[in-house]
C-alpha positions in Angstrom: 1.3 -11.9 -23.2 -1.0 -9.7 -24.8 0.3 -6.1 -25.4 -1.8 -3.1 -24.1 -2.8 -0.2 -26.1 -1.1 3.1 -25.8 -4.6 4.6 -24.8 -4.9 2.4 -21.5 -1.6 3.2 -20.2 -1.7 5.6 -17.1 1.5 7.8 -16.2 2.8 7.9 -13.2 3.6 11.0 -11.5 7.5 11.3 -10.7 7.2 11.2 -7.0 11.0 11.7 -6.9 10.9 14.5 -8.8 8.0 16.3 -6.2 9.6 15.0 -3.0 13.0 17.2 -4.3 10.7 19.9 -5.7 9.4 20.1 -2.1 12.6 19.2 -0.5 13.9 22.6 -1.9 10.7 24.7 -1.3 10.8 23.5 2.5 14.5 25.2 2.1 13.1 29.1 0.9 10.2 28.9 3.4 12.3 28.2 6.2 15.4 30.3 5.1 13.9 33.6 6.4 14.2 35.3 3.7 11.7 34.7 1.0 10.4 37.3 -1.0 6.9 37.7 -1.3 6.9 36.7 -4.6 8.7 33.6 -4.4 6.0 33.0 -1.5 3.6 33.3 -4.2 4.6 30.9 -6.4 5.4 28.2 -3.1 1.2 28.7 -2.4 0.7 28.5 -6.2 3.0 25.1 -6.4 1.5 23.4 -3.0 -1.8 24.0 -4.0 -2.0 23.0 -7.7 -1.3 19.2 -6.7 -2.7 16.9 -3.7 0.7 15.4 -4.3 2.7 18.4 -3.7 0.9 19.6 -0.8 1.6 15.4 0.7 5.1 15.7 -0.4 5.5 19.1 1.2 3.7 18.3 4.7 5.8 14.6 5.0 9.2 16.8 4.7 8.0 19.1 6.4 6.8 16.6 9.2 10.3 15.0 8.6 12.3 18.2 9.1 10.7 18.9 12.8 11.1 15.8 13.8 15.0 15.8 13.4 14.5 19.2 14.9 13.4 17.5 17.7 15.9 14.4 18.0 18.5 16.9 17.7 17.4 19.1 21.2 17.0 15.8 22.6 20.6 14.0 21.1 21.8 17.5 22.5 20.4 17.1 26.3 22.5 13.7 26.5 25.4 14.5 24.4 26.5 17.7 25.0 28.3 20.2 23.2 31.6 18.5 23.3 31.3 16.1 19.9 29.0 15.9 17.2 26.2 13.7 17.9 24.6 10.9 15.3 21.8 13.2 14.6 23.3 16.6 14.4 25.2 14.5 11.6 22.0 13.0 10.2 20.8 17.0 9.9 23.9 18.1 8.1 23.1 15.3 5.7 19.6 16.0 5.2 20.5 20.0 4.7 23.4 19.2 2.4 20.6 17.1 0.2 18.1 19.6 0.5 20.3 22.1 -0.7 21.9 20.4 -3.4 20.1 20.5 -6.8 
């Protein structure tokens, strides 16, 4: 197999590595309390990137929808257990949190 030069090889980006960075920005804009600053630098990250503004809007897009299978779980459940996706939210905030 013939070996390709150095200078034709293309990095890839490290999608993981955007999808946590946006994972945790998702966090601070929806904490309620972001400073102005910090708001700043979100605006600065999401739009220096096409990739960081996808990663941002698919976690984003992710987020509400659990939003929304969780007031739904709730209208069937009830208050009286934990439901299957009030779980699958305390999951997905534990990982968003942890860094």
């Amino acid at each position: 197999m013939a070996k390709i030069p150095n200078d034709k090889i293309i990095a890839l980006p490290d999608t993981h590595a955007i999808d946590q960075n946006a994972a945790k920005w998702l966090a601070r804009v929806h904490s309620g309390d972001i400073s102005d600053e910090h708001l700043r630098l979100f605006k600065k990250w999401y739009d220096s990137n096409p990739r960081h503004a996808a990663a941002y809007d698919r976690v984003e897009k992710t987020w509400r929808a659990l939003d929304q299978l969780r007031a739904l779980d709730q209208d069937y459940v009830g208050a009286h257990r934990p439901s299957i996706i009030e779980k699958l939210c305390s999951l997905l905030n534990a990982w968003i949190a942890w860094e």
